[in-house]
MARKOLKE-706349 format. One record per residue: residue number from 1; residue in three letters; x, y, z of N, C-alpha, C in turn. Coordinates in pm, 1 decimal, m for minus. Each point is the difference from the previous one (the first is absolute). Example, Ala and Ser with C-alpha at 12.3 -4.5 7.8 and 13.67 -1.06 7.14 Angstrom:
MARKOLKE-706349
 pagu fivo    neast   nnorth      nup   caeast  canorth     caup    ceast   cnorth      cup
    1  ala   1319.0   m569.0    780.0    m89.0    119.0      0.0     90.0    120.0      0.0
    2  ser    m35.0    105.0    m72.0     82.0    119.0      6.0    m77.0    109.0     73.0
This chain:
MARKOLKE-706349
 pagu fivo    neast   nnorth      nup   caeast  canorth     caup    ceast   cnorth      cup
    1  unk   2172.7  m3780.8  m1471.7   m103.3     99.7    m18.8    m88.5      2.5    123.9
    2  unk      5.0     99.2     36.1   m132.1     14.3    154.1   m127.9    m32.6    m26.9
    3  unk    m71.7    m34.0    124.3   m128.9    m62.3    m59.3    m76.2    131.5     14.1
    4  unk   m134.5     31.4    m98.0    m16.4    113.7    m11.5   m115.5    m15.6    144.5
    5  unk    m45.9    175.1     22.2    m36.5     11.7    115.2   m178.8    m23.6    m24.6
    6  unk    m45.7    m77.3    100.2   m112.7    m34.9     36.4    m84.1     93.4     50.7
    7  unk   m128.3     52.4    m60.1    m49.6     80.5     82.4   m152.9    m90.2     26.3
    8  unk    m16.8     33.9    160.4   m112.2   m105.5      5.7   m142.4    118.7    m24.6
    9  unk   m123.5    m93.3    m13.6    m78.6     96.0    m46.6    m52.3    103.1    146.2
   10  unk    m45.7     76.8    m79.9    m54.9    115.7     87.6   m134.3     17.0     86.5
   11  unk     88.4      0.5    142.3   m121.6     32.1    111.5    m90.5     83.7    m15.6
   12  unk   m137.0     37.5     m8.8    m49.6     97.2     12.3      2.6     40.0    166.4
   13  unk     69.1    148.5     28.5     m2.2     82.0    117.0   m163.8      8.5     31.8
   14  unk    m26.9     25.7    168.9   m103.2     22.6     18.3    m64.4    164.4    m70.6
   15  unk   m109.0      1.7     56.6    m46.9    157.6    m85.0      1.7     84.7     79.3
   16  unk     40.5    m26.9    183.9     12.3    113.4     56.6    151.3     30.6    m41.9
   17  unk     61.2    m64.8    m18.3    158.6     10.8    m26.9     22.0     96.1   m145.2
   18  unk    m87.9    m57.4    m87.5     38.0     38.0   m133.9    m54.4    133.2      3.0
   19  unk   m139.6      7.5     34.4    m53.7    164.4     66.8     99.9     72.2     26.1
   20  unk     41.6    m28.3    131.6    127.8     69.1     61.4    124.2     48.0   m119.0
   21  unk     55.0   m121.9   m105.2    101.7     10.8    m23.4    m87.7    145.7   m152.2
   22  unk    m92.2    m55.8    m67.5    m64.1    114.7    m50.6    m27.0    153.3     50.0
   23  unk     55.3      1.3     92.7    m35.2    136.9     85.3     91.6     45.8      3.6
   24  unk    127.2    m71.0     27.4    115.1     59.8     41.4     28.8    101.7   m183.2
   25  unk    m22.7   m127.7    m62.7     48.6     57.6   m160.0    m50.9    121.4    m21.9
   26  unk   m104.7    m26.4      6.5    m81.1    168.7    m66.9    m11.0     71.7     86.2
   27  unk     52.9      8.7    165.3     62.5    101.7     83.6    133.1     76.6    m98.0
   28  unk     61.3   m120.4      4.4    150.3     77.4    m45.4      2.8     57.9   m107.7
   29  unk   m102.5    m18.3    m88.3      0.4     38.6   m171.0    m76.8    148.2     85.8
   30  unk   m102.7    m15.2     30.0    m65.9    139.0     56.5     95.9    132.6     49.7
   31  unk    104.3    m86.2     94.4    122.7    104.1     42.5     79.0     56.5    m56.9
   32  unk     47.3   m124.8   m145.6     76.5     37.3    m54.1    m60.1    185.2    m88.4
   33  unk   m122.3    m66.5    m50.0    m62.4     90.1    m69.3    m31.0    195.0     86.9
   34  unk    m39.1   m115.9    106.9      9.5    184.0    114.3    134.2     45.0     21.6
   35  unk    104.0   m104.2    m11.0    129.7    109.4     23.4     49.5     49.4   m128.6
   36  unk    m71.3    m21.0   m100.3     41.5     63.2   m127.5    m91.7    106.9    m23.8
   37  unk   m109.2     41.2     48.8    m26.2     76.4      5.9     63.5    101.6     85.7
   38  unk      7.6    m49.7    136.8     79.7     91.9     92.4     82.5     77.6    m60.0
   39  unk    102.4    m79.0    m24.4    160.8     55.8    m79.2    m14.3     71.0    m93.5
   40  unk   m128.6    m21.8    m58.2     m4.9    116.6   m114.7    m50.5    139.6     11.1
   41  unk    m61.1    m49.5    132.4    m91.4    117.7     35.6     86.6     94.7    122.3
   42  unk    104.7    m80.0     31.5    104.4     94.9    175.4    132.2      7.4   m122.7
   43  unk     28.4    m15.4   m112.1    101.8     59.8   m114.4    m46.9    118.2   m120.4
   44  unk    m70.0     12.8     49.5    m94.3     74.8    m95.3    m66.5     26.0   m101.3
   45  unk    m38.3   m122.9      7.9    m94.3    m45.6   m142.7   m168.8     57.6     22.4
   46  unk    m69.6     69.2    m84.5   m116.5     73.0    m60.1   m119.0   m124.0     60.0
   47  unk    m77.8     42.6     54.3   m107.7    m83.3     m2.5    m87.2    m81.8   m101.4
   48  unk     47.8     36.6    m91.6    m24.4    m70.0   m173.3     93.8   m120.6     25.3
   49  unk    132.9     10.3      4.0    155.4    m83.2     26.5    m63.1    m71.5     78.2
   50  unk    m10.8     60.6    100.1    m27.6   m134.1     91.0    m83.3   m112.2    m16.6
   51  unk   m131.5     27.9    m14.9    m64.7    m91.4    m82.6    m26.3    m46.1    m77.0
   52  unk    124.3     34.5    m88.5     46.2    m41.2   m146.1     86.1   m152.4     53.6
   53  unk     84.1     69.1     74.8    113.0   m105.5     73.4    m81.9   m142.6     65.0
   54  unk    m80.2     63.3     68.5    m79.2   m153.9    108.3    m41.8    m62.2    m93.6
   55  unk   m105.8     54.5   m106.3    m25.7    m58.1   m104.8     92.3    m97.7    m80.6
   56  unk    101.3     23.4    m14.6     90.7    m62.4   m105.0     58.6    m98.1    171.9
   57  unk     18.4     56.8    101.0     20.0   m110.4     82.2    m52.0   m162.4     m3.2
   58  unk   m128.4     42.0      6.2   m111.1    m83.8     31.4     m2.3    m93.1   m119.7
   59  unk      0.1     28.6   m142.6     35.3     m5.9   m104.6     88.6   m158.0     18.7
   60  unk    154.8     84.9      9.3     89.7    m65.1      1.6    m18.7   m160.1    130.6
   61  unk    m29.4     38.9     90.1    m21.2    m99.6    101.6   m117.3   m112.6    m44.9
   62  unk   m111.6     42.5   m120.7   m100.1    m57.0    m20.9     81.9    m98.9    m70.8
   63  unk     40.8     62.8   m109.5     57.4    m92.0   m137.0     99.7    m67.9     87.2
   64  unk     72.2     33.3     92.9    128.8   m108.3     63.0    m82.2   m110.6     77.9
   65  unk    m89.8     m1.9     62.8    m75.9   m107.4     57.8   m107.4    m59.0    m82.2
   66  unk    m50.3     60.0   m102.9    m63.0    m89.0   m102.1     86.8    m89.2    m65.4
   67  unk    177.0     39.0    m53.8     41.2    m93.0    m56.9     78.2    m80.2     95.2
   68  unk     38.8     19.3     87.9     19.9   m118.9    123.9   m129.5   m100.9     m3.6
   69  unk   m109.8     73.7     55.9    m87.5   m101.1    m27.8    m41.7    m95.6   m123.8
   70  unk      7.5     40.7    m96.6    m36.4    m55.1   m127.3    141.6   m106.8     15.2
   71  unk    107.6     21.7     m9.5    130.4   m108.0     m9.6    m16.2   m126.3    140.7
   72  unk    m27.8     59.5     90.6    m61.7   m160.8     90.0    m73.8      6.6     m0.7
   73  unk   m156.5     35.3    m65.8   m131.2    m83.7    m50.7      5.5   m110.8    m97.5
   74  unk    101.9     74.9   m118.7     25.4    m86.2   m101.0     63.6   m107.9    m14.5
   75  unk     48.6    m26.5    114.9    125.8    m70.6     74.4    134.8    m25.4    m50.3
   76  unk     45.3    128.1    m64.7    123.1     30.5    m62.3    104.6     38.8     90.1
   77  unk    m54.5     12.6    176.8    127.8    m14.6     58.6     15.1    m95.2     52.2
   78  unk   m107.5   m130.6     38.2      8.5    m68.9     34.9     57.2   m142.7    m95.0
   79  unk    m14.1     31.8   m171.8    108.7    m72.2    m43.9    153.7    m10.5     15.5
   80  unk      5.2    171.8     m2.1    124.0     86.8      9.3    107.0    m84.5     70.9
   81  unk   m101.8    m30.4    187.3     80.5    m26.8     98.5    159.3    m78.7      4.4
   82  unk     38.1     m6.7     26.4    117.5    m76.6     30.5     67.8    m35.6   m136.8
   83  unk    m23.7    122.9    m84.6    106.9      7.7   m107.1     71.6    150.8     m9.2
   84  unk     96.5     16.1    m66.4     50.8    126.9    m32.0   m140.7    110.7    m76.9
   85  unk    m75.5    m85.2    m40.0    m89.3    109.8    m43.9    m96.4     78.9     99.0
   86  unk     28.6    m48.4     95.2   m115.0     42.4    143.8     99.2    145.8     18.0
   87  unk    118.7    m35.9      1.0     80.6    149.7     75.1    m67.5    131.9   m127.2
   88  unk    m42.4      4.7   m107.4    m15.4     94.7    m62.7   m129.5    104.6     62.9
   89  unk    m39.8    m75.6     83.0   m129.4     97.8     18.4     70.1     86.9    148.7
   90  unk     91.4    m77.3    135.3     35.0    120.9     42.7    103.2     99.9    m60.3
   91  unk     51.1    m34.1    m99.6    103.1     50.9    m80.8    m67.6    104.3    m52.3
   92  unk   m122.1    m25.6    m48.3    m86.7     99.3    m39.8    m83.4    109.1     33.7
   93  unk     m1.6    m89.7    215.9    m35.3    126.0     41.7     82.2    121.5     67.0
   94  unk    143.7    m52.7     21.2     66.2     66.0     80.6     71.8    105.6   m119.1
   95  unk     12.0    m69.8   m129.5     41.1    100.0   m123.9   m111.7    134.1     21.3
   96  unk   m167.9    m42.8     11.9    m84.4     80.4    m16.4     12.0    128.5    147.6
   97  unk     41.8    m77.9     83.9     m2.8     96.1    120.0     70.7     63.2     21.4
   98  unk    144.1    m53.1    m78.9    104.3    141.3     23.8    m64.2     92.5   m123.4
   99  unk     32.0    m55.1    m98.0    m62.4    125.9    m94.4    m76.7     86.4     48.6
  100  unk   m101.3    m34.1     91.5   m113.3    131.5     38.6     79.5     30.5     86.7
  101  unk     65.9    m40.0    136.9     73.2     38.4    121.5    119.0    131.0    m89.4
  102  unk     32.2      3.8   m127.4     94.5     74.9     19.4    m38.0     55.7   m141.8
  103  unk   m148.7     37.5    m50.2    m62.7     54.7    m95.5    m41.6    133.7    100.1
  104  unk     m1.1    114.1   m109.3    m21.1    115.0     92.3   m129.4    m39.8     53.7
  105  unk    m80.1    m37.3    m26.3   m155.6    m58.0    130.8    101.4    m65.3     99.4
  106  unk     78.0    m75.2     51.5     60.0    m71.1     69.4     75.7     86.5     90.8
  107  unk     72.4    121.9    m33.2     33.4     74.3     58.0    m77.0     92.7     50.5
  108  unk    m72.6     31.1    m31.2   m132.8    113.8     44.4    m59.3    m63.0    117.7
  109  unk    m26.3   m131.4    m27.8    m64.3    m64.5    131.1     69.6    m17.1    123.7
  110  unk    142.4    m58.1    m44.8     71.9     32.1     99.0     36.5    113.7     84.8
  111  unk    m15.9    116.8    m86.0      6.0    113.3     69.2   m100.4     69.9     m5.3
  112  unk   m120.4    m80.1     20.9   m145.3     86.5     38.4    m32.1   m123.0    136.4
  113  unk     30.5    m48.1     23.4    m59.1    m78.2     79.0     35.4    m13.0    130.2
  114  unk      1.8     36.5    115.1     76.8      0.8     85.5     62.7   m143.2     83.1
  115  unk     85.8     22.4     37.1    101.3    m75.5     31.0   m116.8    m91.1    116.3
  116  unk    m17.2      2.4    109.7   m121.8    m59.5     88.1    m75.7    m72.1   m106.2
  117  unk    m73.8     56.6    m94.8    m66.2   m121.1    m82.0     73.3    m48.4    m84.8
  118  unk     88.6     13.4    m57.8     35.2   m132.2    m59.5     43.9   m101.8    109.4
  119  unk     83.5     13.1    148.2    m11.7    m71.9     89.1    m74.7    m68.7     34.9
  120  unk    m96.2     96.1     24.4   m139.8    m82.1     67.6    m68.9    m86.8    m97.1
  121  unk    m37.5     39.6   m147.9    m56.2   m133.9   m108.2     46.0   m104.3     22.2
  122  unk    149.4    m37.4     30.0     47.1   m154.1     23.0    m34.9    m50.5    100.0
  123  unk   m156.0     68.4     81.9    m61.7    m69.1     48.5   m134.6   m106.1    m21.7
  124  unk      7.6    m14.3   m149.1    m41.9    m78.3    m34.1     18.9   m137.3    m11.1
  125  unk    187.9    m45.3     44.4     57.9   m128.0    m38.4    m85.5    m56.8    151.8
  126  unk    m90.4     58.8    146.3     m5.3    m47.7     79.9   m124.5    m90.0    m25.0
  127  unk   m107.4     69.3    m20.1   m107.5    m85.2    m98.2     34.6   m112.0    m64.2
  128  unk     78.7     61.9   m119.0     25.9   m103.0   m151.2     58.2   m156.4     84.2
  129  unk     96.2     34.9    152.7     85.9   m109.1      7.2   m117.5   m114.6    115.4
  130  unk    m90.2     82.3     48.1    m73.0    m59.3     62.8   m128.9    m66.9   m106.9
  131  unk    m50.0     m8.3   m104.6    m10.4    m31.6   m109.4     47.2   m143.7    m40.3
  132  unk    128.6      6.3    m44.1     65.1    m64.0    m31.6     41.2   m110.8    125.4
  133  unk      5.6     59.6    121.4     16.2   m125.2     86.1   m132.1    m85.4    m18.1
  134  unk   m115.3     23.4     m5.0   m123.4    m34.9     13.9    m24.3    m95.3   m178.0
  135  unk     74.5     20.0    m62.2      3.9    m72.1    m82.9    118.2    m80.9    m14.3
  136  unk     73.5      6.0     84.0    147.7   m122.4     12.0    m94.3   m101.8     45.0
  137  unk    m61.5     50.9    133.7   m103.4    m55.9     93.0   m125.0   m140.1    m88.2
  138  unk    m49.4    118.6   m109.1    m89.8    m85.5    m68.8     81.1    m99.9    m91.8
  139  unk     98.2     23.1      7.3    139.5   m127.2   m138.5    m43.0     76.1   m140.4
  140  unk    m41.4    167.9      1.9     11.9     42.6   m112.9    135.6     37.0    m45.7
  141  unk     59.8     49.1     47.5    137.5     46.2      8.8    112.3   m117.4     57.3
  142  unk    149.2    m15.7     m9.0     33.9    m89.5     25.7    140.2     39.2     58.9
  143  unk    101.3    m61.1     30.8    118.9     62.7     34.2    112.7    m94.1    m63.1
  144  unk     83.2     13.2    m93.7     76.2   m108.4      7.6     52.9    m40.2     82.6
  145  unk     74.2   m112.7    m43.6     54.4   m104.6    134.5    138.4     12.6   m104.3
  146  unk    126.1    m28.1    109.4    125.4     38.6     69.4     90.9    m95.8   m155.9
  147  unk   m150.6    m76.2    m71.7    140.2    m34.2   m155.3    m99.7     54.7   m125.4
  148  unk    m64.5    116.1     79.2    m67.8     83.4   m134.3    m53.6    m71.0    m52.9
  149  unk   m112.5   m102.9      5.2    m74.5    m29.1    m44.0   m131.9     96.5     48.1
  150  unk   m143.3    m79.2    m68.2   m114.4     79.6     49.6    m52.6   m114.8     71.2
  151  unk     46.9      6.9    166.8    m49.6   m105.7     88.1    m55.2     94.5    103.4
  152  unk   m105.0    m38.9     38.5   m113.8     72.8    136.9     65.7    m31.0     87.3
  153  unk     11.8    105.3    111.1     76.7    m17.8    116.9   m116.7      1.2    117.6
  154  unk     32.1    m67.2    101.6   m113.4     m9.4     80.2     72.6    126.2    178.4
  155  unk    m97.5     91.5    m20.2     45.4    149.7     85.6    m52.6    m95.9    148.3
  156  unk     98.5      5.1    112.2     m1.9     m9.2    134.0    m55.9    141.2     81.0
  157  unk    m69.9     m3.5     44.0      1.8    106.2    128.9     21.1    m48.8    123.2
């Protein structure tokens, strides 16, 4: 039987970091919400529609990051970890994202939105990854080591 996985306790990130990483989030929820308006509004949706749509955007993005948050406050993913029960929550989100990706809202956006911005939004991973180095940095984040355990690796420059 494998020995089960160790999680050591949790660094608190600095607050310019966590600032940062808070910014990036409610950037992207903000975009998401303006390109659903867009798409509704360059497909020809009523100015009622449209802000019917952002609305229910904003909506939807609220309740998805309130219950993310509520499940690692409560520390129900952090029991989760390193069992089969941890995979249910991306299971849960990637179920949730195709459903909208290929729900007529999913298609509308896609074809209200122009091609340049959805390009250009995945300029957010440049932030998020500089972020995240800055917290490898602080030993918030970790990298496994080469027999998959959760061992800190020490970064050379």
């Amino acid at each position: 039987m494998a020995e089960p996985t160790i999680i050591p306790e949790a660094i608190q990130p600095s607050t310019t970091s966590t600032v940062a990483f808070l910014v990036i989030v409610v950037a992207i929820a903000a975009l998401f919400v303006v390109a659903a308006r867009v798409s509704t509004r360059r497909t020809g949706g009523s100015p009622e529609e449209t802000t019917k749509v952002g609305w229910r955007a904003a909506s939807g993005v609220t309740v998805l990051m309130l219950v993310t948050a509520a499940a690692a406050g409560s520390g129900l993913l952090r029991a989760a970890a390193g069992t089969p029960l941890f995979l249910l929550y991306p299971a849960a989100v990637v179920t949730l994202v195709t459903a909208v990706a290929f729900s007529p809202f999913g298609q509308r956006l896609a074809a209200g939105v122009p091609l340049f911005a959805l390009v250009g939004f995945q300029g957010f991973r440049l932030p998020l990854e500089l972020v995240l180095d800055r917290w490898f940095d602080e030993g918030v984040v970790h990298q496994n080591g080469n027999g998959g355990g959760n061992q800190f690796v020490e970064r050379r420059i």
